[in-house]
N, C-alpha and C positions, 0 to 999 in steps of 0.2 A: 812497242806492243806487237806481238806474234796474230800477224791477220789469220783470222778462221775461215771454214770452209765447207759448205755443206755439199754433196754429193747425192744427187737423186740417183738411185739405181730404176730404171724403169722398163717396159714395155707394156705388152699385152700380158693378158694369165697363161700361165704357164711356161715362161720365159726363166723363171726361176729367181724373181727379186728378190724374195725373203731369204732366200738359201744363200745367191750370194752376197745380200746386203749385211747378212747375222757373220757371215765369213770374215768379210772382209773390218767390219767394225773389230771382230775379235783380232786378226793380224794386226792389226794397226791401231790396237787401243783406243776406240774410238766411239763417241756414243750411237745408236741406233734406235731409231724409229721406224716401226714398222706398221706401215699407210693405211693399211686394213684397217689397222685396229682406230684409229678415227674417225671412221665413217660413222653418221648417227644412226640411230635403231630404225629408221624405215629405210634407210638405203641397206642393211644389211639384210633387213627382212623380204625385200625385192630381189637381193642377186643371192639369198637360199633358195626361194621359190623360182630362180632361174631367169628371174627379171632384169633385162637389162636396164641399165641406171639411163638416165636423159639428161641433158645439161643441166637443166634445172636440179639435178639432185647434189652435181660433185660440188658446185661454187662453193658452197659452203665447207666441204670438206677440205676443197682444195689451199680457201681461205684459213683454216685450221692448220693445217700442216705449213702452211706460209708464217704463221705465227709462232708452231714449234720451232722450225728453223732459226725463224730471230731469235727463241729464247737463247736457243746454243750458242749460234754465235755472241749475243749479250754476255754470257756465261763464259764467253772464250773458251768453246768448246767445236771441235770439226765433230760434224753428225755426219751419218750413213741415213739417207731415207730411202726407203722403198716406197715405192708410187707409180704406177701405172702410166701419169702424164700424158696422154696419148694425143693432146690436140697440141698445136702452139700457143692459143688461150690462155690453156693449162697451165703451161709452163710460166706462162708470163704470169698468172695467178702465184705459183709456187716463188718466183723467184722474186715479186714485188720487194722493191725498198732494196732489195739484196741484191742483184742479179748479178754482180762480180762478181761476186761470192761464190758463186755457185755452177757447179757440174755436174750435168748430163751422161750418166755409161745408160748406154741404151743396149736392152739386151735384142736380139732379133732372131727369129725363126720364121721356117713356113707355118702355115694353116694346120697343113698338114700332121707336122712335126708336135706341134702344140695340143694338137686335137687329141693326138695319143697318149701326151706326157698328161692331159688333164683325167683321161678315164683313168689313170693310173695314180689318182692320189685322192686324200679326203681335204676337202676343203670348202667352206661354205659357198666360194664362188665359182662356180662350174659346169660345166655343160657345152654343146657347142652353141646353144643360143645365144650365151653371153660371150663366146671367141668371136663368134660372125657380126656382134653389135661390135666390139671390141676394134676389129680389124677395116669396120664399115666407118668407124669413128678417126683411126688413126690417122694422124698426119706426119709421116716421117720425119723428123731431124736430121737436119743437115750435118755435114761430119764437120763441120763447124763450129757446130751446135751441141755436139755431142760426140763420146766416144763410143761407137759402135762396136759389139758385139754380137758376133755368128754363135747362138748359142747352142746348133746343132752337133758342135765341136763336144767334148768332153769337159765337166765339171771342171776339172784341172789345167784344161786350156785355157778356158771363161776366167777361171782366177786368175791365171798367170797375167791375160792381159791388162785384166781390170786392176791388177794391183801393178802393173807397170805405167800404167796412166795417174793412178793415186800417187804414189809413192811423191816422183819430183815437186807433187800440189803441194803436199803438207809436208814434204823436208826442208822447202826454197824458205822457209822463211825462221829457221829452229837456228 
């Protein structure tokens, strides 16, 4: 039986999860989950009105998307999740039961860099209130832990690596 493999794509907002998690699920015939969308109606209703979430909010969401994951792999299926992840809690929440399973591309930029790419889009989570709770919260991944991406590079650099990290995970076992 063909071991499966789930892939958190994560950072802060603005980093560009959903853009390259929907990519890279389409190059690589893969399913996707996009993290946003499980969040329950008061955590969404907090980061429209610019609210930053507090630990108390994610558990559950985190717990949720720890769930979707198992379905896929039950399913014998490698998923794409986008998710944010930003503590190592987090992660250990995401990857319970699974943790072999599963890898880390961590996307990275500055403050800076992010602050601009958010005035420049619509999106329910936004603002620099929720980058500075964001960036006040994160706790790095080790490149151990994770494949790092500089995502002030161009779209088309960000894929090329994160798909040369993907690639050998889900062909070593076809």
């Amino acid at each position: 039986m063909t071991q499966r493999h789930v892939f958190f794509v994560s950072g802060v907002s603005g980093t560009g999860k959903s853009t390259l998690s929907r990519y890279l699920a389409d190059t690589f015939s893969l399913s996707f989950e996009e993290g946003d969308s499980y969040h329950s109606p008061s955590n969404i209703k907090k980061m429209s009105a610019g609210i930053p979430l507090q630990d108390a909010d994610r558990w559950e969401w985190l717990e949720t998307l720890n769930k979707v994951a198992k379905q896929h792999l039950n399913a014998q299926r490698d998923v794409i999740v986008s998710c944010s992840a930003l503590r190592a809690t987090y992660r250990d929440v995401l990857t319970k039961d699974i943790s072999s399973r599963c890898h880390f591309i961590y996307l990275h930029a500055s403050q800076q860099v992010l602050s601009k790419r958010l005035k420049q889009r619509e999106h329910f989570f936004n603002g620099d209130a929720m980058l500075d709770s964001q960036f006040s919260a994160l706790e790095l991944p080790s490149k151990e832990n994770a494949f790092i991406i500089d995502v002030a590079q161009s779209f088309d650099d960000v894929a090329k690596q994160a798909e040369s990290y993907i690639r050998p995970v889900i062909t070593q076992n076809k």
